[in-house]
C-alpha positions in Angstrom: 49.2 -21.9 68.1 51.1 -24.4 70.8 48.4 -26.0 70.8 48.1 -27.0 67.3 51.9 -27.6 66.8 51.6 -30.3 69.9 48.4 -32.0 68.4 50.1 -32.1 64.9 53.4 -33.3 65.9 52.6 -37.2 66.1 51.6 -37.4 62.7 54.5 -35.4 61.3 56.9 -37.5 62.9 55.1 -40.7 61.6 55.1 -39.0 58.1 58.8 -38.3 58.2 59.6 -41.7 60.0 58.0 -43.3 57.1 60.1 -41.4 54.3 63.3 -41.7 56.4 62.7 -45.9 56.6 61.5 -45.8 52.7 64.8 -43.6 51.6 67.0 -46.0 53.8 65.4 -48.7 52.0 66.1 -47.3 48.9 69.6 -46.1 49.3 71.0 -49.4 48.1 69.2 -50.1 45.2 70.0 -46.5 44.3 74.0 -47.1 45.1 74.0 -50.2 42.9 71.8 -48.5 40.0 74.9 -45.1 39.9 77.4 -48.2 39.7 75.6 -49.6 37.2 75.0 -46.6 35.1 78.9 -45.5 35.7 79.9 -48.9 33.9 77.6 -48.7 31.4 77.9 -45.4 30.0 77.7 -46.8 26.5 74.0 -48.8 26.8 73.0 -45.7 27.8 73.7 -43.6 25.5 72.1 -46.0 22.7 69.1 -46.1 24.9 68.8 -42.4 25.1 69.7 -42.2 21.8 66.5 -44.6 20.9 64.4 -42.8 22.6 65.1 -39.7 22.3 64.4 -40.4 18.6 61.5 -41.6 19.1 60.3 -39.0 21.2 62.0 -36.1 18.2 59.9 -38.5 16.2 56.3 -38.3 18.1 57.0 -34.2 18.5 57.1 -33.9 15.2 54.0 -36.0 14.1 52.4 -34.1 17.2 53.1 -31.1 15.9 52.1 -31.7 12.6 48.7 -33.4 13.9 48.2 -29.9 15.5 48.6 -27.9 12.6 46.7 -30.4 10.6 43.4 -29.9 13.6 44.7 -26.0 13.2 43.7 -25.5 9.8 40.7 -27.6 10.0 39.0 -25.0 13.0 40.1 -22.3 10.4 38.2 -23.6 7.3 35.3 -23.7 9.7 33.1 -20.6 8.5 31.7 -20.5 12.7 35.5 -20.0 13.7 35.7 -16.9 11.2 32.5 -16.0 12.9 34.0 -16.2 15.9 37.0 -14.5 15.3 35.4 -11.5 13.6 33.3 -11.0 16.9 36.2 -11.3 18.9 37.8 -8.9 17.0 34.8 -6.6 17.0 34.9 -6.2 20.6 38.3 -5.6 20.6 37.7 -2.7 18.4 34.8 -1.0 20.3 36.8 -1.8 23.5 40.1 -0.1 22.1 37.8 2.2 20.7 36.3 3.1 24.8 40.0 3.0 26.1 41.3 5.9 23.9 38.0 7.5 23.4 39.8 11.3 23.9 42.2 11.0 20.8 38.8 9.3 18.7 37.0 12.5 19.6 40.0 14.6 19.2 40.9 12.9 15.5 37.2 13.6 14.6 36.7 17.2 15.3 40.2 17.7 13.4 38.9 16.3 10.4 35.4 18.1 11.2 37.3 21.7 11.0 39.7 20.4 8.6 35.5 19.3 6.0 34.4 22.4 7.1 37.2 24.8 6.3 37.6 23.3 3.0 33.5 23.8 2.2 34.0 27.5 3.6 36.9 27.7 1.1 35.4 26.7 -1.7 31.9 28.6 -1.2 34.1 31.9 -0.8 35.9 30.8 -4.0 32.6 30.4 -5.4 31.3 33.7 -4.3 34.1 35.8 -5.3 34.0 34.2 -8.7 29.9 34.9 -8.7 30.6 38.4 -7.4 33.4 38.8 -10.3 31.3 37.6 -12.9 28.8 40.3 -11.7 30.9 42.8 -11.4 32.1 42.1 -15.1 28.1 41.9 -16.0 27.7 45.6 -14.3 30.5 46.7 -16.3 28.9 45.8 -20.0 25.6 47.2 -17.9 26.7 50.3 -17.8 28.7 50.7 -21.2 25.4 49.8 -23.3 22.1 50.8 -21.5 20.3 52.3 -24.4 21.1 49.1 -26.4 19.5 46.9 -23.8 16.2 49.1 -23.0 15.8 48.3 -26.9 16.0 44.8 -26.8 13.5 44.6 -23.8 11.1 46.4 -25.8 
Protein backbone atom coordinates (compact mmCIF):
# COMPACT_ATOMS: atom_id res chain seq x y z
CA UNK A 1 0.00 0.00 0.00
CA UNK A 2 3.39 2.42 0.40
CA UNK A 3 3.86 1.67 -2.65
CA UNK A 4 0.85 2.94 -4.19
CA UNK A 5 0.60 6.09 -1.97
CA UNK A 6 4.31 7.08 -3.26
CA UNK A 7 3.40 6.40 -7.03
CA UNK A 8 0.17 8.47 -6.59
CA UNK A 9 1.47 11.32 -4.77
CA UNK A 10 2.89 13.36 -7.85
CA UNK A 11 -0.34 13.61 -9.36
CA UNK A 12 -2.28 14.56 -6.26
CA UNK A 13 -0.12 17.32 -5.56
CA UNK A 14 -0.37 18.56 -9.24
CA UNK A 15 -4.21 18.16 -8.79
CA UNK A 16 -4.33 20.16 -5.68
CA UNK A 17 -1.54 22.66 -6.90
CA UNK A 18 -3.82 23.36 -9.72
CA UNK A 19 -7.04 24.09 -7.56
CA UNK A 20 -5.00 25.97 -4.98
CA UNK A 21 -3.52 28.49 -8.15
CA UNK A 22 -7.25 28.48 -9.75
CA UNK A 23 -8.95 29.46 -6.07
CA UNK A 24 -6.13 32.11 -5.61
CA UNK A 25 -6.97 33.33 -8.90
CA UNK A 26 -10.40 33.50 -8.20
CA UNK A 27 -10.35 35.02 -4.73
CA UNK A 28 -10.50 38.49 -6.05
CA UNK A 29 -13.00 38.37 -8.51
CA UNK A 30 -15.02 36.74 -5.76
CA UNK A 31 -14.03 39.59 -3.08
CA UNK A 32 -15.19 42.25 -5.51
CA UNK A 33 -18.52 40.21 -6.66
CA UNK A 34 -19.64 40.06 -2.23
CA UNK A 35 -18.82 43.89 -2.39
CA UNK A 36 -20.84 44.28 -5.15
CA UNK A 37 -23.73 42.28 -4.13
CA UNK A 38 -23.44 44.00 -0.47
CA UNK A 39 -24.17 47.41 -2.31
CA UNK A 40 -26.61 46.25 -4.37
CA UNK A 41 -28.92 44.56 -2.30
CA UNK A 42 -31.84 46.09 -4.09
CA UNK A 43 -30.93 44.97 -8.05
CA UNK A 44 -30.92 41.85 -6.53
CA UNK A 45 -33.79 41.38 -5.15
CA UNK A 46 -35.71 42.60 -8.47
CA UNK A 47 -33.57 40.17 -10.28
CA UNK A 48 -34.52 37.32 -8.01
CA UNK A 49 -37.72 38.50 -7.93
CA UNK A 50 -37.89 38.24 -12.01
CA UNK A 51 -36.76 35.19 -12.05
CA UNK A 52 -38.03 33.60 -9.56
CA UNK A 53 -41.30 34.42 -11.30
CA UNK A 54 -40.43 33.16 -14.13
CA UNK A 55 -39.34 30.03 -12.86
CA UNK A 56 -43.01 29.84 -10.37
CA UNK A 57 -44.23 30.60 -13.87
CA UNK A 58 -42.47 27.52 -16.02
CA UNK A 59 -43.30 25.08 -12.72
CA UNK A 60 -46.54 25.62 -13.11
CA UNK A 61 -47.00 25.24 -16.98
CA UNK A 62 -44.64 22.15 -16.34
CA UNK A 63 -46.76 20.84 -14.11
CA UNK A 64 -49.73 21.32 -15.91
CA UNK A 65 -47.94 19.85 -19.23
CA UNK A 66 -47.50 16.67 -16.96
CA UNK A 67 -50.87 16.27 -16.02
CA UNK A 68 -52.04 17.20 -19.40
CA UNK A 69 -49.37 13.92 -20.84
CA UNK A 70 -50.88 12.12 -17.47
CA UNK A 71 -54.29 11.90 -18.60
CA UNK A 72 -53.47 11.26 -22.11
CA UNK A 73 -51.44 7.64 -20.99
CA UNK A 74 -54.74 7.06 -18.97
CA UNK A 75 -57.22 7.39 -21.90
CA UNK A 76 -54.98 4.96 -23.55
CA UNK A 77 -57.03 1.50 -23.41
CA UNK A 78 -53.05 -0.47 -23.49
CA UNK A 79 -52.28 1.62 -20.14
CA UNK A 80 -55.67 0.15 -18.59
CA UNK A 81 -54.27 -3.11 -19.93
CA UNK A 82 -51.37 -2.58 -18.34
CA UNK A 83 -52.44 -1.57 -15.16
CA UNK A 84 -55.05 -4.35 -14.80
CA UNK A 85 -52.00 -6.90 -15.20
CA UNK A 86 -50.01 -5.18 -12.93
CA UNK A 87 -52.63 -5.29 -10.58
CA UNK A 88 -53.29 -8.95 -11.32
CA UNK A 89 -50.02 -9.89 -10.20
CA UNK A 90 -50.13 -8.00 -7.30
CA UNK A 91 -53.14 -9.93 -6.34
CA UNK A 92 -51.84 -13.52 -6.93
CA UNK A 93 -48.61 -12.40 -5.35
CA UNK A 94 -50.49 -11.00 -2.11
CA UNK A 95 -52.54 -13.82 -2.55
CA UNK A 96 -48.89 -16.41 -2.20
CA UNK A 97 -47.56 -14.07 0.67
CA UNK A 98 -50.60 -14.72 3.00
CA UNK A 99 -51.55 -17.99 1.61
CA UNK A 100 -52.23 -19.49 5.49
CA UNK A 101 -55.14 -16.99 6.33
CA UNK A 102 -56.61 -17.67 2.34
CA UNK A 103 -56.72 -21.29 3.34
CA UNK A 104 -57.78 -20.57 6.77
CA UNK A 105 -60.76 -18.00 5.53
CA UNK A 106 -61.85 -20.74 3.12
CA UNK A 107 -62.23 -23.80 5.21
CA UNK A 108 -64.28 -21.32 7.70
CA UNK A 109 -66.64 -20.57 5.20
CA UNK A 110 -66.42 -24.36 3.95
CA UNK A 111 -67.71 -25.51 7.68
CA UNK A 112 -69.68 -22.45 8.09
CA UNK A 113 -71.77 -23.93 3.78
CA UNK A 114 -71.68 -27.14 5.21
CA UNK A 115 -73.17 -26.68 8.56
CA UNK A 116 -75.87 -24.65 7.24
CA UNK A 117 -76.80 -27.61 4.38
CA UNK A 118 -76.59 -30.17 7.44
CA UNK A 119 -78.97 -27.72 9.20
CA UNK A 120 -81.40 -27.45 6.85
CA UNK A 121 -81.44 -31.24 5.62
CA UNK A 122 -82.07 -32.07 9.48
CA UNK A 123 -84.80 -29.40 9.39
CA UNK A 124 -86.08 -31.07 6.42
CA UNK A 125 -86.01 -34.47 7.86
CA UNK A 126 -87.62 -33.81 11.11
CA UNK A 127 -90.31 -31.97 9.20
CA UNK A 128 -90.59 -35.28 6.67
CA UNK A 129 -90.45 -37.49 9.76
CA UNK A 130 -93.31 -35.24 11.39
CA UNK A 131 -95.34 -35.30 8.54
CA UNK A 132 -95.11 -39.08 8.74
CA UNK A 133 -95.55 -39.49 11.96
CA UNK A 134 -98.87 -37.36 11.62
CA UNK A 135 -99.70 -39.74 8.40
CA UNK A 136 -99.16 -42.98 10.80
CA UNK A 137 -101.44 -41.32 13.20
CA UNK A 138 -104.68 -40.99 10.67
CA UNK A 139 -103.10 -44.72 9.56
CA UNK A 140 -103.99 -46.08 12.40
CA UNK A 141 -107.33 -44.25 13.40
CA UNK A 142 -109.07 -45.43 10.04
CA UNK A 143 -107.69 -48.74 8.62
CA UNK A 144 -110.88 -50.41 7.66
CA UNK A 145 -111.74 -47.19 5.71
CA UNK A 146 -108.64 -47.33 3.70
CA UNK A 147 -108.55 -51.28 2.85
CA UNK A 148 -112.01 -50.13 1.25
CA UNK A 149 -110.81 -47.58 -0.88
CA UNK A 150 -107.98 -49.87 -2.20
CA UNK A 151 -110.38 -52.31 -3.18
Amino acid sequence: MNTALVAIEPVVTAVFGAVGEGLAATLPFLQDLGVWVGENTEVIGVVAAVFGGTIVAAIAAWTASIWAFTFVLLANPVRWINLGIVALVAAIVALVMSWDQVVAFVTEIRDGFISWIEGGLEGFATWWNEIWAAHRKIRVRCPDELDRESD
